[in-house]
C-alpha positions as CSV (number, residue, x, y, z in Angstrom):
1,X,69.1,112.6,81.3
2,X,71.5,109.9,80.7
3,X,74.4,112.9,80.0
4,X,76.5,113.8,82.9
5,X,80.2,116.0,83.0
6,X,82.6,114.2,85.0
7,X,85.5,116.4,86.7
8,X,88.3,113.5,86.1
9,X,92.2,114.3,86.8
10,X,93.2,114.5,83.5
11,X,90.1,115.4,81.9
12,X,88.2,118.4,84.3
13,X,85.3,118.4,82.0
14,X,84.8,114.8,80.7
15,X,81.6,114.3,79.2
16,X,79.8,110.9,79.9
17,X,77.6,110.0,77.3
18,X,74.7,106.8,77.8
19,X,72.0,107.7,75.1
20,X,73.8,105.0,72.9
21,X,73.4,101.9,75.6
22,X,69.6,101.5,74.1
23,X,68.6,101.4,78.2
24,X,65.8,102.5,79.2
25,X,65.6,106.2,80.2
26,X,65.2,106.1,83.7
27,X,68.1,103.3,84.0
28,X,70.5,105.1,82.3
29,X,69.9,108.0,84.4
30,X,70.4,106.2,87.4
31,X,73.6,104.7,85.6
32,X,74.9,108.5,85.0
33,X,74.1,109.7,88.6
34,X,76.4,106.3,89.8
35,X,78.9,107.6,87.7
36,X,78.9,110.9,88.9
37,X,78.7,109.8,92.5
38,X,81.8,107.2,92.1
39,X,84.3,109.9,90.0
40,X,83.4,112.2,93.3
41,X,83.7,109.7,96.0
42,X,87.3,109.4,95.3
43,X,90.1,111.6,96.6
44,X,92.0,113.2,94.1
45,X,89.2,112.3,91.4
46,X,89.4,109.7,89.1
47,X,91.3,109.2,85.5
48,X,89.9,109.0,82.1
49,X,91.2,105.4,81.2
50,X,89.3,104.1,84.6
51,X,85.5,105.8,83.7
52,X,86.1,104.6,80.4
53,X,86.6,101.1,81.4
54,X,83.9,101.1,83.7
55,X,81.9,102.4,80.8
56,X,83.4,99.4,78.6
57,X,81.6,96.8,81.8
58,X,78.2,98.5,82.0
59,X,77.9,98.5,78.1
60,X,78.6,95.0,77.6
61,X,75.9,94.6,81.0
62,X,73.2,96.7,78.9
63,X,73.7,94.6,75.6
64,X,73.1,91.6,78.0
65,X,69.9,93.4,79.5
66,X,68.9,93.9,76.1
67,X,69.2,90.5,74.9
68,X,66.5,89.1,77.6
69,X,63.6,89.2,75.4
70,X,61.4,88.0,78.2
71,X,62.2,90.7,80.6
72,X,62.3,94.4,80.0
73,X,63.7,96.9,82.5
74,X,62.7,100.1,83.5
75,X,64.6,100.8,86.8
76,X,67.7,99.7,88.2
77,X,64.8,98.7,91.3
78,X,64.1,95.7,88.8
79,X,67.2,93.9,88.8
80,X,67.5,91.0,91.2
81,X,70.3,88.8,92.7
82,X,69.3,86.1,90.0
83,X,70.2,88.7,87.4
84,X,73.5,89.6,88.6
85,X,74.5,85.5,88.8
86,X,72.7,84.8,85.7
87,X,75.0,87.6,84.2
88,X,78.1,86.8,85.7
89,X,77.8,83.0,84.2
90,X,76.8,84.2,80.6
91,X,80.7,86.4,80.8
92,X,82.0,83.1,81.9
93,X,81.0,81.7,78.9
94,X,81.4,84.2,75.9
95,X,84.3,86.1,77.5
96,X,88.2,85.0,78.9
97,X,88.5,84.7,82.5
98,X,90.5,88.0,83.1
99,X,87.9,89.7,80.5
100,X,84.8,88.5,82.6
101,X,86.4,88.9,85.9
102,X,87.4,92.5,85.3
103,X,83.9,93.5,83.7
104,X,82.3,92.2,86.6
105,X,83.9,93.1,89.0
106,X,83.6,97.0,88.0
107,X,79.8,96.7,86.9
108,X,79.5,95.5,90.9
109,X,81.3,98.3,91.8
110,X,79.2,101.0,90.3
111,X,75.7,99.4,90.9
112,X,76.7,99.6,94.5
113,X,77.1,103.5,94.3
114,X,73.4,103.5,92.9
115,X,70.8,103.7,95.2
116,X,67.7,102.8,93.5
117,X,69.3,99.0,93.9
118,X,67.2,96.5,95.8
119,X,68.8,96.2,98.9
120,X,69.4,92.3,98.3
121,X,70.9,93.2,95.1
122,X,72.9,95.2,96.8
123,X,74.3,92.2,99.4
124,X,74.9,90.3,95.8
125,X,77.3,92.9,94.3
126,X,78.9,93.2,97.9
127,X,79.6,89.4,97.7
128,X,83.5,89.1,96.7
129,X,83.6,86.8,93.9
130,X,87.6,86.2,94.2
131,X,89.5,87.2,91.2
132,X,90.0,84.2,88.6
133,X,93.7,83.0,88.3
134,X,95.6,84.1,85.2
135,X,96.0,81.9,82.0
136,X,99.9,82.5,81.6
137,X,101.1,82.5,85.2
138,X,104.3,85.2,85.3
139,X,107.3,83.6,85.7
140,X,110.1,84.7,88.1
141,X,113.6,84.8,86.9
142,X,116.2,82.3,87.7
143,X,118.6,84.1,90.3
144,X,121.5,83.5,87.6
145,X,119.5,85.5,85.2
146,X,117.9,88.3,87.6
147,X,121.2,88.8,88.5
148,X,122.9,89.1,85.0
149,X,120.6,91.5,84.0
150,X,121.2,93.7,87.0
151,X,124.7,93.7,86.5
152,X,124.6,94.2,83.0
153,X,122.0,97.1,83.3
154,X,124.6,98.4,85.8
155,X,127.2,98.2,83.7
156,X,125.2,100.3,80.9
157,X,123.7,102.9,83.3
158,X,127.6,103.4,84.6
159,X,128.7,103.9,80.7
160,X,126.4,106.3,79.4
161,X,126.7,108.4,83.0
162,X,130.8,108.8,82.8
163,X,130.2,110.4,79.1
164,X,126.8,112.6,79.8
165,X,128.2,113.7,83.0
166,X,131.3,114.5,82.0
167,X,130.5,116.0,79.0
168,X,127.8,118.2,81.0
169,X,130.1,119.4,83.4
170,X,132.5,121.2,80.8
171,X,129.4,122.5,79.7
172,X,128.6,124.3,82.7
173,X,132.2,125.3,82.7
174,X,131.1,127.6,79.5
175,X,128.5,128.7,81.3
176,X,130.1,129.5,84.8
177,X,133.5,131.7,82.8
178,X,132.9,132.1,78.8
179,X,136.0,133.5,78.4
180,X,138.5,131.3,79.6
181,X,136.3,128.2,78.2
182,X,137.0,126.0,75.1
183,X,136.1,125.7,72.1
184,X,134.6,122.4,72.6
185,X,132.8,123.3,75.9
186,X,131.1,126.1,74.0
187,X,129.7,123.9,71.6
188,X,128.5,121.5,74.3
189,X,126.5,124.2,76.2
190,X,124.7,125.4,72.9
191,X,123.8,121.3,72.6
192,X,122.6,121.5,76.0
193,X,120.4,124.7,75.3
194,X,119.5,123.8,71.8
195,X,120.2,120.4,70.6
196,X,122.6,120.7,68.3
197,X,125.5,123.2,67.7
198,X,124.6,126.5,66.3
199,X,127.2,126.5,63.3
200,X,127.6,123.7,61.1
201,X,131.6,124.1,61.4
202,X,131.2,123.7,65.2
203,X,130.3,119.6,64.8
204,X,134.5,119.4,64.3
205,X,134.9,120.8,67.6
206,X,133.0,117.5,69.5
207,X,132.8,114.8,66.8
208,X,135.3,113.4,64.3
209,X,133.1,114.9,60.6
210,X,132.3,111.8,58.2
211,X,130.0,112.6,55.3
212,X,126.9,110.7,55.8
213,X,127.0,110.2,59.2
214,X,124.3,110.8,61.4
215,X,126.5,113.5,62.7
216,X,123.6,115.7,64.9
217,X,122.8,112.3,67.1
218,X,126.5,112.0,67.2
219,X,126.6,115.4,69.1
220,X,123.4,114.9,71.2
221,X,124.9,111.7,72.4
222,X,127.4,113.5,74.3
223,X,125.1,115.1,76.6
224,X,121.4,112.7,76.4
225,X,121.3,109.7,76.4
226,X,119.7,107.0,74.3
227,X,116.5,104.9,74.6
228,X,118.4,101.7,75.7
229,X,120.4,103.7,78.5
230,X,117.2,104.6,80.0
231,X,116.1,101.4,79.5
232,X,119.1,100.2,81.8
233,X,118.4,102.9,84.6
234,X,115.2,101.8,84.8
235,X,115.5,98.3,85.0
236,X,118.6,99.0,87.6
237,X,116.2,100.6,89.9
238,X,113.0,97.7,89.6
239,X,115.6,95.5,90.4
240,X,115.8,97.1,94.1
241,X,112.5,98.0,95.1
242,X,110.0,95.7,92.3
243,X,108.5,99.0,91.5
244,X,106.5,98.6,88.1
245,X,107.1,100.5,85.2
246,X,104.4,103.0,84.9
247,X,105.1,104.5,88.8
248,X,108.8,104.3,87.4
249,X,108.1,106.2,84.4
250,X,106.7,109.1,85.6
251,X,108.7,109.5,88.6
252,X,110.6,112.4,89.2
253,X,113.9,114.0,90.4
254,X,114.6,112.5,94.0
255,X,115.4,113.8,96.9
256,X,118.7,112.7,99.2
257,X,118.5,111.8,103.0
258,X,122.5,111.2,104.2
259,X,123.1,107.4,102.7
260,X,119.3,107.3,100.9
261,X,117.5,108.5,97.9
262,X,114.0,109.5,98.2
263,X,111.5,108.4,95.0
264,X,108.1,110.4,95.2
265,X,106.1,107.9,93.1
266,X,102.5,107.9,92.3
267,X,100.7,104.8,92.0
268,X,97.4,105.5,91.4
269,X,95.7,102.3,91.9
270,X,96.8,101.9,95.8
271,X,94.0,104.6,96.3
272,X,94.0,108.2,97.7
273,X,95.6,107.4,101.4
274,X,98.9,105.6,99.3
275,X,98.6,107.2,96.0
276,X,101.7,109.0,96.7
277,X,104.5,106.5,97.7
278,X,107.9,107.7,98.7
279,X,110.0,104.6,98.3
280,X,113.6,104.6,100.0
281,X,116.3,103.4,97.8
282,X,119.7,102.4,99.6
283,X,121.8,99.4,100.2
284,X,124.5,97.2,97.7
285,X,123.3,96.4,94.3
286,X,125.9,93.3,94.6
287,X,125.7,92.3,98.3
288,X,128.8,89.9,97.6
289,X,130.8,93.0,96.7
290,X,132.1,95.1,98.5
291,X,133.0,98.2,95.5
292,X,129.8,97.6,93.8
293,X,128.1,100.6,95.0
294,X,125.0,101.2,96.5
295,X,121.2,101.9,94.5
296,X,121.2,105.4,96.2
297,X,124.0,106.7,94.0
298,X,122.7,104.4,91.1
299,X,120.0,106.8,91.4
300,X,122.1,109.9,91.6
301,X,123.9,108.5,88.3
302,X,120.4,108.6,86.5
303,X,119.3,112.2,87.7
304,X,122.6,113.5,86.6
305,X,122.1,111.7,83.3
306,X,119.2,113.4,82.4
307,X,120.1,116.7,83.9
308,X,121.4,118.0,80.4
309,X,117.6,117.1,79.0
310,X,115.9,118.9,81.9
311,X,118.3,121.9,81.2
312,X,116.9,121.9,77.0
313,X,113.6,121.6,78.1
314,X,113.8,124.9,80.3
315,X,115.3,126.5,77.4
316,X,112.2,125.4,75.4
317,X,109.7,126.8,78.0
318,X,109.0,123.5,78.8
319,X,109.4,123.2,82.6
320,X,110.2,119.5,83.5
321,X,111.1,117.8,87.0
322,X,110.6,114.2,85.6
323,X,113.5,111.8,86.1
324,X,113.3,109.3,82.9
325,X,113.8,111.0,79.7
326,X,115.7,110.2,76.5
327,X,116.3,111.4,73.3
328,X,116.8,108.6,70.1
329,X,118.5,109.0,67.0
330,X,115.4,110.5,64.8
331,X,112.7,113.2,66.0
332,X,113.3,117.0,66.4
333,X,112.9,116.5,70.5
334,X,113.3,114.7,73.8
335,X,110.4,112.0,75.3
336,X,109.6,111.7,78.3
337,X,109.2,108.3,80.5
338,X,110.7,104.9,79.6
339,X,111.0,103.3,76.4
340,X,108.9,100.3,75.5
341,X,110.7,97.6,73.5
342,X,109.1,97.0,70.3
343,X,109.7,93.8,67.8
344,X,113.1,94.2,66.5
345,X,114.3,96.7,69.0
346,X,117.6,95.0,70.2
347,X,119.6,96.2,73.6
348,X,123.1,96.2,72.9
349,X,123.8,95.6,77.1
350,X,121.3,93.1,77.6
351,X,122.8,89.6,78.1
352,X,122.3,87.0,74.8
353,X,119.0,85.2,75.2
354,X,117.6,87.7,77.8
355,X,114.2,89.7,77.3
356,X,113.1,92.7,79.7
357,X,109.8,92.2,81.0
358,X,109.2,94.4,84.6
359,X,106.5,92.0,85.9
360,X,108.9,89.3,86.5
361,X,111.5,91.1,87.3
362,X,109.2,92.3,90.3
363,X,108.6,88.9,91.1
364,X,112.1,88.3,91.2
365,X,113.2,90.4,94.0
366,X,114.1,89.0,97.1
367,X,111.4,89.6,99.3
368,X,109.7,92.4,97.2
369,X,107.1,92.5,94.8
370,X,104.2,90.4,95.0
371,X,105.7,89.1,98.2
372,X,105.3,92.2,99.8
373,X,102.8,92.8,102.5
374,X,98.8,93.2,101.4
375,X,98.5,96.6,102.9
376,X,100.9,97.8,99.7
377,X,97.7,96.6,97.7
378,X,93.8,97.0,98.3
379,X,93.0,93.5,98.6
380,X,91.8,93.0,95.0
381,X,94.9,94.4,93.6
382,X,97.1,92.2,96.0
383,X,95.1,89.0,94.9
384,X,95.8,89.6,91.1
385,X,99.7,89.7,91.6
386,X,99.8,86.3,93.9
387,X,97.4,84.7,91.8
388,X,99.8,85.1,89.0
389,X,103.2,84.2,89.9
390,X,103.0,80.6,90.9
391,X,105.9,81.2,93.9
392,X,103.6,83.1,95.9
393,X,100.9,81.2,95.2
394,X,102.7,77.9,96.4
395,X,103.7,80.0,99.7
396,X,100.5,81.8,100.5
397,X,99.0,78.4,100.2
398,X,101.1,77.0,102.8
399,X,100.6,79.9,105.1
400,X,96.8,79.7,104.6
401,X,97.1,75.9,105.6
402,X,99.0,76.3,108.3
403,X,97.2,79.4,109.7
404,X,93.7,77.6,109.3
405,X,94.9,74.5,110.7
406,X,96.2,76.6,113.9
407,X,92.9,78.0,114.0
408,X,91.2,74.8,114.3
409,X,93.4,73.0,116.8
410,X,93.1,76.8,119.3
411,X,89.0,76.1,118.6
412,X,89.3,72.0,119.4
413,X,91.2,73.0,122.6
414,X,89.0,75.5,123.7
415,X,86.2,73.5,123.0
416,X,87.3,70.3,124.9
417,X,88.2,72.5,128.4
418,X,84.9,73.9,128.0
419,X,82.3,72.4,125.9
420,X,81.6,68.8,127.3
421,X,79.6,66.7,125.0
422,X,76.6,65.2,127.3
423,X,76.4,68.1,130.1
424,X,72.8,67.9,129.0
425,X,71.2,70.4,132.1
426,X,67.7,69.5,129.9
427,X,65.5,71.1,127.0
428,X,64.2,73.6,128.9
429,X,68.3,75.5,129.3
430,X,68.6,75.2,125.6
431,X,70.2,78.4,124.0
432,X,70.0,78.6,120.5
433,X,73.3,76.6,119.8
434,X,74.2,75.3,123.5
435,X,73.0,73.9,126.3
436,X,73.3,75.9,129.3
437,X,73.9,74.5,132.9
438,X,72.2,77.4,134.5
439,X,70.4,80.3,133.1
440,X,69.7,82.3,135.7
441,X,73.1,83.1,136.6
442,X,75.5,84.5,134.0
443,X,78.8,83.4,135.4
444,X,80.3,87.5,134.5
445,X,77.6,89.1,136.1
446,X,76.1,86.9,138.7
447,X,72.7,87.7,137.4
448,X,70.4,86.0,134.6
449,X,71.9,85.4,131.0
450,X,70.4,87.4,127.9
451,X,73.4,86.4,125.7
452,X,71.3,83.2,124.4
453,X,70.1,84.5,121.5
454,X,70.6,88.2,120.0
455,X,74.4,87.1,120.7
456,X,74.4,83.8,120.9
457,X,78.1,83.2,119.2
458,X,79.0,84.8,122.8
459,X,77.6,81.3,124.6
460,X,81.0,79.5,122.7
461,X,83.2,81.5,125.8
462,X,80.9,80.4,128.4
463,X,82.0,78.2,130.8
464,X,78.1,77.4,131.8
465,X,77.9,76.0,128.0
466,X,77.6,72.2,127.0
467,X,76.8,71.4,123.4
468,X,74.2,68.2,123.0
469,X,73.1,66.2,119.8
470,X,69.6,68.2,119.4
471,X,71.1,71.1,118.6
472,X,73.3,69.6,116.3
473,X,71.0,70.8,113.2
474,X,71.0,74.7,114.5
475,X,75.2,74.3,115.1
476,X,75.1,73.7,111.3
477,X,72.9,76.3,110.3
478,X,74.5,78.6,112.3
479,X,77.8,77.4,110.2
480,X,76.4,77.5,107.3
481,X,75.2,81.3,107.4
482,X,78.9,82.2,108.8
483,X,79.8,80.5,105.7
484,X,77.8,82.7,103.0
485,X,78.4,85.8,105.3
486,X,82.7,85.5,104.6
487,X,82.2,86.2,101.3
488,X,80.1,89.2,101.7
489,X,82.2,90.4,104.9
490,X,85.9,89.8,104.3
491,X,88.3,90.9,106.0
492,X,85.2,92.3,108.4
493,X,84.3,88.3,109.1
494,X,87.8,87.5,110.4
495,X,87.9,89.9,113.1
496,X,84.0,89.3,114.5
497,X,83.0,85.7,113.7
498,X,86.3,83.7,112.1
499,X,87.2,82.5,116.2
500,X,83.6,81.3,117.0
501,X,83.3,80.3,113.7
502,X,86.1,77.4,113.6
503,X,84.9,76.7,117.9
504,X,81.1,75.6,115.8
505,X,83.1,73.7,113.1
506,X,84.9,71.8,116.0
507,X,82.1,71.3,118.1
508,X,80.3,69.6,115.3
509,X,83.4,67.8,114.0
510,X,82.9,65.5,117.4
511,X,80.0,63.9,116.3
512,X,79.6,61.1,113.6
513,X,79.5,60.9,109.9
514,X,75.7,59.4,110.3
515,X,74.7,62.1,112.7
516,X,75.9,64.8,110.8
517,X,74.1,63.7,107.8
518,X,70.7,63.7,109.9
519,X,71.4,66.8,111.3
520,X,72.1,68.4,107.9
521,X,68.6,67.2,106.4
522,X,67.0,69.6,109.5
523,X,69.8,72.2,109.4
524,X,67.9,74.4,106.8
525,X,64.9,75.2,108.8
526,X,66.9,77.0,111.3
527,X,69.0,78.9,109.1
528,X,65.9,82.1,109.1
529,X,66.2,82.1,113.0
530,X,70.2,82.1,112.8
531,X,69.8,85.2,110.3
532,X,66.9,86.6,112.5
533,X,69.7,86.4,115.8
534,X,72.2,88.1,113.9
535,X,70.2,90.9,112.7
536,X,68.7,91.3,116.3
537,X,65.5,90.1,115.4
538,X,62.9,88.3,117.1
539,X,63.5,84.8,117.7
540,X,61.5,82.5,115.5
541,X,62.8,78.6,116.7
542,X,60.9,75.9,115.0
């Protein structure tokens, strides 16, 4: 059966199909049962547009299986770590480096919810691969220009909210008393319910009549506003918070706390536990000036905007709490969301020489956006924004350096108080990395030491250790596995072997260039009995 109906969020009965992969039948089966079990191992369930790019990976992964005309595979059981490297260089090749990086990356992610995989395939597809640097790095704005388009946004949002809003609230004065209201406030309720005055002699009562011209947008102008006005509100409010414009576009009417405005929005790629982020909106759009205003009544400003379009659509039986709406100068009804500017589009309140683009204005805001804290991002996510905006990359390798190098100076000082080179007790004391001065008494407990080789990275904080030149070869073993093991780990490897890690690296650092080359040419035979330690095995020195 290589058919399987995923329950997706926008698609409850989605209907997988693999019969056209040309995989074998068993393969594909096990391919549709990793489906199923990655749509349901997510919180919320998954979306259409993220099975179908997954399906995108694994086809181009079966045309590649395909293609090896020496091999044929029955099973997912038949696919080695040799594969999945020998794969990963042919996308290298024949694809871009965003295209391969993304195909691989999800094909790793739904082998690993399959569990006829060979358990050292498995460790393969859990190695992290790092996420390859985009082509055209996203340049920041300039403060002059991030700050021109703010204020010019402002300016726009400001405009079209003194005519909507006023022109809604003598609507409303129609509806509160009909008969002590005007003319004209009579014809701007019926545009509010309806779209357009009822009677064609009512357009004299709210627009000067010119044959010819566009006289119904005329009207609707009054009370909705246009695509470029939404435009502006939006760009106003990812100029505060670097919020992109998908989360922005479906966000909805927000809710007020004293001197803030709530923003419920949903940003489905942070995962179920932050799917739903409520981001706080307060504080000067200008901090220079004073009368400026703040970003929580820039938001009120945009939800009374659109109030008049939330009113038609309850007239129309269409129910709507969304925030960004608009309505242009053609088409019988209202869109929801944000405009995307299309070739030849011009925005009559955009500064001359300016263009719109939301990932760099993200970028641009003072300690938002990609400068945010990784927690806002699962760590893949996170990596992609630094690794595209040359700022943060320039910063987070400084802070890298300098966190490293801290790292490594705390491990040389802790090595030199309590490591002495030449504290040599004799073969027989030999742990499996140190030498220890007396192994019948563990300095903690008082009684014999069984730390020297199920946990032997423990030996680093004993102050019975000594490190001596024989063991030099299994000191860079034992690095070298640590080494292989961060990029299957993580963030995992930082918290249980990054500190004893760095103590090896400047243990061995101590000794010279010609001993370390000596020691490397053993190193390799003691690299099984560092794995065997680690997975609590028994001991198999050489």
């Amino acid at each position: 059966m290589s058919t399987v109906v995923l329950s997706l969020e926008d698609a409850p009965h989605y209907e997988l199909d693999l019969t056209r992969l040309r995989l074998s039948q068993g393969m594909a089966y096990e391919l549709a049962m990793g489906f199923l079990a990655w749509t349901t191992s997510f919180n919320g369930g998954r979306r259409r547009a993220s099975v179908e790019a997954m399906k995108r990976a694994v086809s181009a992964f079966a045309r590649w299986l395909n293609s090896q005309e020496e091999e044929s595979f029955a099973s997912l059981g038949e696919v080695t770590p040799f594969h999945l490297r020998k794969y990963q260089e042919f996308l290298r090749v024949t694809l871009s480096p965003a295209t391969s990086d993304g195909y691989f990356r999800d094909l790793r992610t739904l082998l690993r919810q399959c569990p006829e995989l060979p358990e050292l395939t498995r460790v393969e597809a859990r190695r992290r691969v790092g996420i390859v640097p985009a082509k055209n790095p996203i340049q920041r704005y300039s403060p002059q220009e991030f700050s021109a388009i703010r204020n010019a946004a402002r300016r726009a949002l400001e405009t079209a909210h003194e005519r909507i809003h006023s022109a809604h609230l003598e609507a409303l004065a129609y509806k509160n008393d009909p008969s002590t209201a005007t003319e004209r406030e009579r014809v701007l309720y019926e545009i509010m319910r309806f779209g357009a005055p009822q009677n064609r002699s009512d357009y004299a009562h709210v627009v000067a009549w010119r044959v010819g011209a566009k006289v119904t947008w005329a009207t609707r102008r009054l009370l909705f506003p246009d695509a470029t006005e939404v435009m502006a509100a939006a760009v106003l409010l990812a100029c505060r918070r670097g919020v992109n414009l998908s989360p922005l576009s479906t966000a909805v009417v927000p809710s007020y706390h004293g001197a803030l405005a709530q923003l419920d929005l949903d940003k489905p790629r942070r995962g179920p536990s932050q799917r739903f982020w409520p981001e706080l909106v307060s504080g000067p759009i200008e901090p220079d000036e004073e009368d400026a205003g703040d970003y929580a009544r820039a938001v009120l400003m945009v939800a009374e905007m659109t109030e008049p379009l939330r009113t038609w659509f309850s007239n129309s039986g269409e129910e709507t709490n969304r925030l960004f709406m608009w309505w242009g100068s053609t088409g019988s009804k209202p869109k929801l969301g944000i405009p995307l500017r299309r070739g030849g589009t011009t925005i009559p309140w955009l500064p001359e020489g300016a263009v719109i683009d939301f990932r760099r204005l993200r970028r641009s805001v003072p300690n938002e956006g990609v400068s945010k804290e990784p927690t806002d991002h699962d760590p893949d996510t996170y990596l992609r924004y630094v690794l595209s905006d040359p700022v943060s990359v320039k910063a987070h390798q400084i802070s890298a350096s300098l966190g490293i190098q801290d790292a490594m100076d705390r491990a040389r000082q802790v090595v030199h108080s309590r490591l002495q080179l030449g504290n040599d007790t004799g073969e027989g004391n030999d742990a499996l990395i140190v030498n220890c001065e007396d192994p019948s008494r563990n300095p903690e407990t008082g009684l014999a030491c069984d730390r020297g080789y199920f946990t032997f990275l423990d030996c680093l904080d004993c102050p019975n250790a000594a490190t001596v030149s024989r063991l030099l070869p299994r000191q860079l073993a034992a690095l070298s596995v640590l080494s292989e093991l961060r990029g299957v780990l993580s963030e995992l490897w930082e918290k249980k072997f990054a500190r004893h890690y760095y103590m090896l690296r400047a243990m061995t650092e101590r000794h010279s260039d010609e001993e370390l080359r000596a020691a490397m040419q053993e190193s390799e035979r003691y690299i099984p009995t560092i794995m065997a330690a680690l997975r609590s095995e028994s001991p198999t020195i050489g």
